[in-house]
C-alpha positions in Angstrom: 11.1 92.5 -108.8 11.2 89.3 -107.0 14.4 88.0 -106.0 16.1 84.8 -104.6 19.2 84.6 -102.5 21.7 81.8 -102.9 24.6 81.7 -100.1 27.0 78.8 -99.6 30.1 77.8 -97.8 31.7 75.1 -98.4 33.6 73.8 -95.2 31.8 71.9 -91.8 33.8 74.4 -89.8 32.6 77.9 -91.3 28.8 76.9 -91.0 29.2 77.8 -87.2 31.1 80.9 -88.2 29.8 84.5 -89.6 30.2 83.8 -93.4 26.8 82.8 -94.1 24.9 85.0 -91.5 27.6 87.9 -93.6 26.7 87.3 -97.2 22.9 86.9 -95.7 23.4 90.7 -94.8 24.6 92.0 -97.8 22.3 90.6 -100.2 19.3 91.9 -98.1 20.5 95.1 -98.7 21.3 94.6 -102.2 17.6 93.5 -102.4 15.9 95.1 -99.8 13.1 96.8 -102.2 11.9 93.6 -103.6 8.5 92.3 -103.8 9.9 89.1 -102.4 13.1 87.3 -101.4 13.5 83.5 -101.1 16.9 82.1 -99.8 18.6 79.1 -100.4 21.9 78.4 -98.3 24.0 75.0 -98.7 26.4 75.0 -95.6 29.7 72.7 -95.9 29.1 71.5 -99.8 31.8 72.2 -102.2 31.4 74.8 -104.9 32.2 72.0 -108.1 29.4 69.8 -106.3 25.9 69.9 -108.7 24.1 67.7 -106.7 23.6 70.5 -103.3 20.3 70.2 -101.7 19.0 74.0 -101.8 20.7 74.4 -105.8 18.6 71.9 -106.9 15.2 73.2 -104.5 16.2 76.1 -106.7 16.2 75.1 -110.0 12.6 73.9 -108.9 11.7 76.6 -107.8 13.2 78.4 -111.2 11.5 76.2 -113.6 7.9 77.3 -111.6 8.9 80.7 -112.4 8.8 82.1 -108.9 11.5 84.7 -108.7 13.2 86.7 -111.7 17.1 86.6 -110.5 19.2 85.0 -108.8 21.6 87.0 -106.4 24.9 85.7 -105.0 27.8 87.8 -103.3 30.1 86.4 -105.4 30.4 83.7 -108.4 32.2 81.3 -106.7 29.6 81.2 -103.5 27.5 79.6 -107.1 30.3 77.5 -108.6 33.8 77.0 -108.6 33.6 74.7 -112.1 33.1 77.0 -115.4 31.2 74.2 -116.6 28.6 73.9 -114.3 28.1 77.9 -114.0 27.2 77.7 -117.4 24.9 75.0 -117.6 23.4 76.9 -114.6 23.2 80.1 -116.7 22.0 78.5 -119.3 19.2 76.2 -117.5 17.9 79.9 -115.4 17.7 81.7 -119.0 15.7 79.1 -120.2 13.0 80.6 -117.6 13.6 84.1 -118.4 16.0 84.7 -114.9 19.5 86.4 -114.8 21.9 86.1 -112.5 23.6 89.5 -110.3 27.1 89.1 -108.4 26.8 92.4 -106.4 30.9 92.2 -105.1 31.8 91.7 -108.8 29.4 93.5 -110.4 27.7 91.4 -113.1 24.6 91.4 -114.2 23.8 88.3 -116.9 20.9 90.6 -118.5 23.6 93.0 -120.1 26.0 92.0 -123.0 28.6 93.2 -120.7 27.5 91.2 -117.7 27.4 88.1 -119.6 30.8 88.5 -120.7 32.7 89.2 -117.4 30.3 86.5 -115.7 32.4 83.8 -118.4 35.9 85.3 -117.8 35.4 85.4 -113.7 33.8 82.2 -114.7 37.4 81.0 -116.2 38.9 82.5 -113.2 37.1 80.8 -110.3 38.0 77.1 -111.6 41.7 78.5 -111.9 42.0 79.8 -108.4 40.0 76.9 -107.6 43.3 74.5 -109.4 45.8 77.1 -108.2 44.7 76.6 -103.9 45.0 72.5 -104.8 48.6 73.5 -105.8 49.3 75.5 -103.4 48.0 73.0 -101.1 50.2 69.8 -102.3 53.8 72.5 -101.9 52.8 73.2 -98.3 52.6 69.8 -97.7 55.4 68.7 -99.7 57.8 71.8 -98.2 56.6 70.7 -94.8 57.3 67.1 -95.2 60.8 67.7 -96.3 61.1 70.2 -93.0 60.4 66.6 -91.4 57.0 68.2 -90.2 53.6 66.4 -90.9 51.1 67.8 -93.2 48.0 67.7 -93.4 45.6 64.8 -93.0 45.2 61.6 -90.5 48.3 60.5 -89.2 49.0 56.9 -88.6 47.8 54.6 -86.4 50.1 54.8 -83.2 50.9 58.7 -83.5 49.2 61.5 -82.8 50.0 65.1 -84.3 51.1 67.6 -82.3 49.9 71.4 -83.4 53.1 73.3 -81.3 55.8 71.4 -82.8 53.9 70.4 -85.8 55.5 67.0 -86.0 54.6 63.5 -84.9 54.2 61.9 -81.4 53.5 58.6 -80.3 49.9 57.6 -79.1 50.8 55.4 -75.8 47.6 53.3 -76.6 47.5 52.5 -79.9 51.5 52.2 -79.2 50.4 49.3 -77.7 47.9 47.7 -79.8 50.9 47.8 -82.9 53.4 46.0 -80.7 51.0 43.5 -80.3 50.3 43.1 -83.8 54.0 42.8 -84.6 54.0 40.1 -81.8 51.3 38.0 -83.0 51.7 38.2 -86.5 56.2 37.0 -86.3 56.4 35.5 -82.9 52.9 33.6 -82.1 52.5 33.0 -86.5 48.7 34.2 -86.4 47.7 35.5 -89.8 46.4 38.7 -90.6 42.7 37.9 -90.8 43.2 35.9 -87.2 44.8 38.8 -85.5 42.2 41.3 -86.8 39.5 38.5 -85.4 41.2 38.9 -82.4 41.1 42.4 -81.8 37.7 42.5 -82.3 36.9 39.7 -80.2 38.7 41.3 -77.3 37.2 44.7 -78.3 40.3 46.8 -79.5 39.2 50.1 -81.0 40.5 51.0 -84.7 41.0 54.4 -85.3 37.7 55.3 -86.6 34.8 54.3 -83.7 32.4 52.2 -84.3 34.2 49.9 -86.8 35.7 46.9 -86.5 39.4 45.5 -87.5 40.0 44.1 -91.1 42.8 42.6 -92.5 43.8 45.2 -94.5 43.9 47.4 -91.6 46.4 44.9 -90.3 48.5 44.9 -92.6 48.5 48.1 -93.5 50.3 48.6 -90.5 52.7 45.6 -90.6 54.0 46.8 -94.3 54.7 51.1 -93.5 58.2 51.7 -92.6 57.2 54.4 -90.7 57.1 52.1 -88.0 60.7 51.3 -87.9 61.0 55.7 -88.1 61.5 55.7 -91.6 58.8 57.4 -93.5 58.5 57.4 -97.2 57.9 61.3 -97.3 60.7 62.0 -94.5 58.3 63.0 -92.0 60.4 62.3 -88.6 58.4 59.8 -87.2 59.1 58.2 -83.3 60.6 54.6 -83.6 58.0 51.6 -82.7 59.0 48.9 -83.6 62.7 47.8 -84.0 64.4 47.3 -87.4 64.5 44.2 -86.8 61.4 42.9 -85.9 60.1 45.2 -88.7 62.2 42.8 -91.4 61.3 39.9 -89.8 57.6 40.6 -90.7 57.9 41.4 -94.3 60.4 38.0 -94.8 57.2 36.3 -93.1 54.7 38.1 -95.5 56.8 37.5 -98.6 57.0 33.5 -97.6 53.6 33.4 -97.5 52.4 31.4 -100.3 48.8 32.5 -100.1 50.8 35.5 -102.1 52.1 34.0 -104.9 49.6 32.9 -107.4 50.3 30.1 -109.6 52.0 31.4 -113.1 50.0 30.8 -116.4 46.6 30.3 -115.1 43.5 33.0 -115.4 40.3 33.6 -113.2 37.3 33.3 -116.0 35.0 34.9 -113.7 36.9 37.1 -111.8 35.4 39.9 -110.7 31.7 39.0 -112.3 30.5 36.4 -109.8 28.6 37.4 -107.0 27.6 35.9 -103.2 23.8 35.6 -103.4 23.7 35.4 -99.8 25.1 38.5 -99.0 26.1 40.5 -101.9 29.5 40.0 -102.0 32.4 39.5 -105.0 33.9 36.2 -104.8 37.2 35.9 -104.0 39.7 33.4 -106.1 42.1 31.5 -103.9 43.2 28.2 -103.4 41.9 25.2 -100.8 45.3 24.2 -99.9 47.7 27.0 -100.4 49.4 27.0 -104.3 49.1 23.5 -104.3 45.5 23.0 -104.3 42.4 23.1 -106.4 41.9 26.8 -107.7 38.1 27.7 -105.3 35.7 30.5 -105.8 34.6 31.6 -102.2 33.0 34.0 -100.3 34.5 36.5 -97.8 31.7 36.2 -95.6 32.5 32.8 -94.7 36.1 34.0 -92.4 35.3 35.4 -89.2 38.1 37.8 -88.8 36.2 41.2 -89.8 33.0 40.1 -87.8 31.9 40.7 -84.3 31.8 38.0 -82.2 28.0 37.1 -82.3 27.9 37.6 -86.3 28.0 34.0 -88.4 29.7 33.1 -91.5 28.1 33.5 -94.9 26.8 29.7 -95.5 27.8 29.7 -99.4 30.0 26.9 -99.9 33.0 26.7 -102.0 32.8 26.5 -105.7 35.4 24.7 -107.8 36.9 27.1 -110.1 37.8 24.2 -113.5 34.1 22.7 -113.1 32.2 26.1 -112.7 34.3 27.8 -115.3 33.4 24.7 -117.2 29.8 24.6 -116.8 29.2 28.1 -117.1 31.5 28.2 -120.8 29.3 25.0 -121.5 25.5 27.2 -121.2 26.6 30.0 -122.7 27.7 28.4 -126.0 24.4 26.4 -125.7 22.6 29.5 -125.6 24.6 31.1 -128.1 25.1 28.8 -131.0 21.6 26.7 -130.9 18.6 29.2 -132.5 15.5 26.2 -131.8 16.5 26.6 -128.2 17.6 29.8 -127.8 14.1 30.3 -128.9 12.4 28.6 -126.4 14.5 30.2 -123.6 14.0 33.4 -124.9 10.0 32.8 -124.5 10.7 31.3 -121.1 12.7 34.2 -120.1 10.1 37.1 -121.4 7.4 34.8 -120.0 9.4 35.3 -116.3 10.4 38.3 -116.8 6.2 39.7 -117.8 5.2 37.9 -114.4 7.4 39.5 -112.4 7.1 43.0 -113.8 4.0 42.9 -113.2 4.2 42.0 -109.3 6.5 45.1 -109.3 4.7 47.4 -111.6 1.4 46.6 -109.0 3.8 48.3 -105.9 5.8 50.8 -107.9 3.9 52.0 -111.0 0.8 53.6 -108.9 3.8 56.1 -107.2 5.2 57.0 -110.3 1.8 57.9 -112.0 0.7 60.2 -109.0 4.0 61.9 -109.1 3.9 62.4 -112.6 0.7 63.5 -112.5 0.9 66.2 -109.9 4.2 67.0 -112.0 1.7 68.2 -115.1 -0.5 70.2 -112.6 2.3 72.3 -111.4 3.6 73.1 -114.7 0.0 73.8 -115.9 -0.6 75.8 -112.1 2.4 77.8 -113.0 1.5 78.5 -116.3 -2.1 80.1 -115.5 -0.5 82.5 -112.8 1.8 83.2 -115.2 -0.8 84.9 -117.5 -2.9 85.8 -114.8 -5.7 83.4 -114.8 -5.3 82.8 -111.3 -5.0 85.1 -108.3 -1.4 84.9 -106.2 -2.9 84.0 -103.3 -5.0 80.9 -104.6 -2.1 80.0 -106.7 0.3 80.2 -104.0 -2.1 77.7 -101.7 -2.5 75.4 -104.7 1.2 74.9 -105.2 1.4 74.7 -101.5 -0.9 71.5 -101.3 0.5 70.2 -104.6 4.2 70.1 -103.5 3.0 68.6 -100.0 1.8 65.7 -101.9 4.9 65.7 -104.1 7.2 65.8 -101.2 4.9 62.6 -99.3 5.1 60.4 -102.2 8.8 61.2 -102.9 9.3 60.1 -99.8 7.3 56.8 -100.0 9.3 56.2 -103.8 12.4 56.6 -102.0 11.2 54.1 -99.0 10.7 51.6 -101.7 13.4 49.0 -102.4 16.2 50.4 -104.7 16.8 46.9 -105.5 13.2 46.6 -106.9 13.1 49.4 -108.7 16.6 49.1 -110.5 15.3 45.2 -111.3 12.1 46.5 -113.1 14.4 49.1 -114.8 16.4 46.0 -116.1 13.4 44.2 -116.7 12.4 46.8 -119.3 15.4 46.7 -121.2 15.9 42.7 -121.5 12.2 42.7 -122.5 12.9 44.8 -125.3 16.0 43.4 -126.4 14.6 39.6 -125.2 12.0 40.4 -127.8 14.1 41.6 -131.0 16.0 38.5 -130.6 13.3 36.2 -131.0 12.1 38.2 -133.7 15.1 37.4 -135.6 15.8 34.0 -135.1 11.2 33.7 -136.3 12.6 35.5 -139.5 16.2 33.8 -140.2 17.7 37.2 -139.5 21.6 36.5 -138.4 22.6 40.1 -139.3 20.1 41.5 -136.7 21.0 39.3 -134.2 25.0 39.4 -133.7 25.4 36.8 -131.0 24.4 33.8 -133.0 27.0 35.1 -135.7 29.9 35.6 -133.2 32.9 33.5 -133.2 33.6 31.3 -130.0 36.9 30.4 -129.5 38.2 26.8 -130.2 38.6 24.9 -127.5 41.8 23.1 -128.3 43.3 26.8 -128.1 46.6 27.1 -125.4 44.6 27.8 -121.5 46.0 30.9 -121.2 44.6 32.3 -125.1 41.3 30.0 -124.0 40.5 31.6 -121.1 41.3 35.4 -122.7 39.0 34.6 -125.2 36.0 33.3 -123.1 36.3 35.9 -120.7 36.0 38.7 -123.8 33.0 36.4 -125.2 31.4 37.0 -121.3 32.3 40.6 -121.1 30.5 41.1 -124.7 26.8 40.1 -123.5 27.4 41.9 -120.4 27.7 38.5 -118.2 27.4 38.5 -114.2 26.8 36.0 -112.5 25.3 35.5 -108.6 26.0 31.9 -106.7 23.6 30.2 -104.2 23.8 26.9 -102.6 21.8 24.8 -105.2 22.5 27.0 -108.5 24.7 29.8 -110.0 22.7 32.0 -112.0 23.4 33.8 -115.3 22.7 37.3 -116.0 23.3 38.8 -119.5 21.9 40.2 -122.5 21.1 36.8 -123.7 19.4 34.7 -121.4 21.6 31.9 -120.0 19.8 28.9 -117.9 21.3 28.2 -114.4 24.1 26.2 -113.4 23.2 23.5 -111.1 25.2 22.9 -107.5 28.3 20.9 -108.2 27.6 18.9 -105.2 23.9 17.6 -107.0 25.9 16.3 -109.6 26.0 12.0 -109.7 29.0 10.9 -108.6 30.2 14.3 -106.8 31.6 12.4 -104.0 33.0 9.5 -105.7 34.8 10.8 -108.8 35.4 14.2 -107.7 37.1 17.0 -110.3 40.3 16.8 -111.4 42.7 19.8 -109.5 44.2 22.5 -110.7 47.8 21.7 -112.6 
């Protein structure tokens, strides 16, 4: 009989303890007769987690045939989620392997077994709903004691494991004052002040990280502050009543805060900085009253070291780009002779550059699957003896070495690369059956050309509601540079040229936002 082990626990703290090195015990004695013993062991990872490192070695290992059951202590040291213990049960049967709880008893290769392995099955994920309850009273009972439960406490305090209750940190004490001081008294915004702290090298809570604006005003909003916390947790006094109010009338004056009523974002949320990667925010150039602006984060300073530079994308004028964008994608949409020709261009660019990737990624992915067929086929011929153990053991020892090196060179490749030739695929594909329905006069096979666009005298509120769903139907995202804005989606959309090398940019400019 060959056996494998499988011991977990599923918090940092008991790795260092005896729970592993005690279920390790038992199940050698369990199985101390066997013609061989593997072990698995996934320290701190949580029993409804599928994706553990030495679960899935063993599912490897199962589908290669090399051990005949799988022996845990208990069923939750396996799972804590009846779903996944039985796709686990049913994934080992497929390779002829049961499963043995030795503290409960079962043994999946008896009728009986089977059925007390589903009802403790049923009773893991309760106990496992019933300690999250418990959990939330305690903390709840506690926090109406006035005690803290668990978790970080604030910035500024510090919990105290005698009196279970709150106590004020004297130096992050300090570091809130000064927030409070800068942010009513000296007027600094909350982007400048956490610019400032970083500049002058203020720690946050968590090393290593630098201040954000959200951090700031995370803590200028909490009452707790003012020793008034939401939960009524007694928490010390830090900053006065007062000066506490003063900051929210402040915040609440702030007209960055109040967005103009009646108007929509078109492509909120879908454009992206091609610089850096990030989502554009929607703002104003001059508070409420000016023109509505697509920007990048990147370009404030105040979550950045002090040597790190803005992003250099400039602003983009929400009513042109909007505009422009709407403008291409009806063009695309509602002209068959040119979406024809831009459906050849894009497959044409799309071929080249699959094949620049295929030339770097494609040779991996052969090998792998390649040495993928041997193993099966290696485990198949020791399983009816056509090979000795011994040769078959150092064959699938040389194979997996090879496997494991070119797994790791896959995984050194860029994920960016590989998820763009995965795309590439599809808008081939579906780049292709397009064209192939506009050749044959086909409307019903191709949906877009047949979808109604909204009418542009519409109301701007229904107008904008109604482009935005015609965007979020093809899938639209789009990434801005300095010189263009490019247009991803299921159909292809050309690029929208910077505003800025438009004629007459300077001299005419765009009307503002009403």
């Amino acid at each position: 009989m060959r056996s494998a082990f499988y011991r977990r626990v599923s918090l940092d703290e008991q790795v260092t303890g005896t729970s592993l090195e005690n279920q390790k015990a038992k199940l050698g004695v369990f199985c101390g007769g066997d013609e061989t013993i593997l072990d698995y062991c996934d320290a701190g990872c949580s029993g409804k987690d599928d994706r553990r490192p030495d679960l899935q070695r063993l599912l490897t290992d199962a589908k290669l045939r090399r051990f005949d059951r799988l022996v845990c202590t208990t069923l939750d040291r396996l799972a804590r989620n009846l779903r996944l213990l039985l796709e686990l049960d049913e994934e080992l049967r497929k390779h002829s392997i049961y499963l043995v709880f030795i503290d409960q008893g079962v043994d999946t290769s008896k009728p009986m077994g089977k059925f007390v392995f589903q009802i403790l099955g049923i009773i893991a994920e309760w106990e496992r709903e019933t300690i999250i309850e418990r959990t939330k009273s305690g903390r709840y009972a506690r926090y109406q004691e006035g005690k803290w439960g668990p978790g970080q406490p604030l910035y500024g305090y510090a919990y105290n494991r005698e009196t279970k209750k709150l106590e004020i940190r004297e130096d992050e004490m300090a570091v809130v004052k000064r927030i409070y001081s800068l942010y009513v008294f000296d007027r600094l915004g909350m982007e400048q002040i956490a610019r400032l702290l970083n500049i002058d090298h203020v720690k946050p809570r968590q090393q290593g990280r630098l201040w954000h604006k959200a951090a700031v005003r995370d803590i200028l909003i909490h009452p707790a502050y003012k020793g008034e916390h939401p939960t009524g947790v007694e928490t010390p006094t830090i900053i006065e009543p007062w000066l506490w109010e003063s900051a929210q009338k402040r915040r609440h004056e702030n007209p960055h805060l109040h967005r103009r009523k009646g108007l929509r974002w078109l492509l909120q949320g879908m454009i992206h900085c091609g610089l850096c990667g990030r989502i554009l925010s929607c703002s104003y150039s001059h508070g409420t009253k000016g023109r509505r602006v697509y920007s990048c984060p990147g370009r404030r300073l105040e979550t950045k070291a002090a040597d790190e530079q803005r992003c250099q994308l400039p602003t983009l004028d929400a009513e042109w780009l909007e505009q422009k964008v709407y403008d291409h994608f009806t063009d695309a949409m509602s002209n068959p002779e040119a979406m024809s020709k831009t459906l050849r261009d894009a497959i044409t660019s799309l071929t080249v550059r699959k094949t620049q990737l295929e030339e770097e990624i494609k040779p991996v992915d052969d090998k792998l699957a390649e040495i993928g067929e041997k193993l099966e086929r290696l485990a198949e011929d020791w399983v009816v003896k056509r090979l000795n153990p011994e040769k078959a053991d150092l064959m699938r020892h040389k194979l997996e070495a090879e496997e494991v090196r070119l797994t790791g060179v896959k995984q050194n490749l860029d994920p960016e690369q590989l998820a763009e030739l995965e795309d590439m695929d599809f808008r081939l594909e579906l780049y292709q059956g397009q064209l192939n329905c506009i050749a044959r006069g086909d409307t019903e096979g191709f949906p877009f050309l047949i979808m109604d666009l909204p009418e542009t005298k519409d109301e701007a509120e229904l107008q904008t509601v109604a482009r935005r769903a015609s965007l979020d139907y093809v899938q639209a995202e789009l990434w801005a540079y300095p010189d263009r804005t490019e247009v991803k989606a299921q159909i292809p959309v050309t690029s929208v040229e910077s505003q800025q090398l438009e004629p007459g940019y300077r001299s005419g400019r765009y009307p503002q936002s009403r």
